[in-house]
C-alpha positions in Angstrom: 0.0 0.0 0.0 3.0 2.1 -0.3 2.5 3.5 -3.6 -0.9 3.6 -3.3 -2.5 5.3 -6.3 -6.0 6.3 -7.8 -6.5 3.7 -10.4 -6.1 4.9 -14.1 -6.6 3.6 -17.3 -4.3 0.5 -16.5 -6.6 -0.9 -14.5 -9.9 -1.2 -16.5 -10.6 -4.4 -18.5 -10.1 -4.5 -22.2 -12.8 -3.0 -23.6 -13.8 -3.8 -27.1 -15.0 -0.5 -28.4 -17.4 -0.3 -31.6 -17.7 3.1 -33.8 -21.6 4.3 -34.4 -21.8 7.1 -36.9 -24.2 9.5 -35.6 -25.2 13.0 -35.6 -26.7 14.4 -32.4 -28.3 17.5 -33.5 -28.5 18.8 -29.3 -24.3 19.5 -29.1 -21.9 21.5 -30.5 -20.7 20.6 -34.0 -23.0 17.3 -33.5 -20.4 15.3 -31.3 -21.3 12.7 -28.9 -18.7 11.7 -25.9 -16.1 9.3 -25.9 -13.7 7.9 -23.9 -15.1 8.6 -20.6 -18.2 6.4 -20.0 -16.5 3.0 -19.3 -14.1 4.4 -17.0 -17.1 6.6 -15.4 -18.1 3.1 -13.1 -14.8 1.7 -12.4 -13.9 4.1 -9.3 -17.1 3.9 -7.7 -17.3 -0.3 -8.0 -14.0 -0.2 -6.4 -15.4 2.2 -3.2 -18.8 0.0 -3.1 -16.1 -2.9 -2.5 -14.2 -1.3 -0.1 -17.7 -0.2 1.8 -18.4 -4.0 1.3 -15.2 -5.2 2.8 -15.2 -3.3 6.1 -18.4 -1.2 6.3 -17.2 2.4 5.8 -18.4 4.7 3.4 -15.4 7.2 1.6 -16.6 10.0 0.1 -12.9 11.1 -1.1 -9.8 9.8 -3.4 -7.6 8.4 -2.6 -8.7 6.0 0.0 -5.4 5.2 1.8 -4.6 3.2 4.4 -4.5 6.2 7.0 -8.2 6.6 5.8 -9.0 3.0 6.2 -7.8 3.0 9.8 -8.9 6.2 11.0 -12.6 5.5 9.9 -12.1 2.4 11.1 -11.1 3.5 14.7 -14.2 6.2 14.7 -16.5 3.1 13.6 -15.5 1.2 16.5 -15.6 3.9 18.7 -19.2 4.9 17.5 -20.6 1.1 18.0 -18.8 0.5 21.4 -20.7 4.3 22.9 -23.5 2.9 21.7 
């Protein structure tokens, strides 16, 4: 956890794009996005997994170990006042 990084690019699966030739008549110079919609999910599947693994939510990148153990400490202290 050292080198802990936000993920990138390098971590998505392959993705086997397919052009569409379209016109969208609602943006400029009739473009449509690219690029950004399958990397969109990748981020937040990784923090549902993490809320998954040890029951805290993160709101913020990078989730680094520091994170992890300091909302892990205030979880514990929150269920043990209870």
């Amino acid at each position: 956890m050292h080198d802990y990084k936000v993920p990138t690019a390098m971590e998505l699966p392959e993705i086997d794009a397919n052009i569409v030739e379209s016109y969208d008549p609602t943006a400029p110079f009739g473009v449509k996005e690219s690029g950004k919609g399958p990397v969109q999910p990748t981020i937040p599947a990784i923090v549902n997994a993490v809320y998954d693994a040890i029951g805290v939510r993160f709101y913020d990148l990078p989730i680094t170990p520091e994170k992890v153990l300091k909302d892990l400490k205030e979880k514990k202290a929150s269920s043990s006042a209870s």
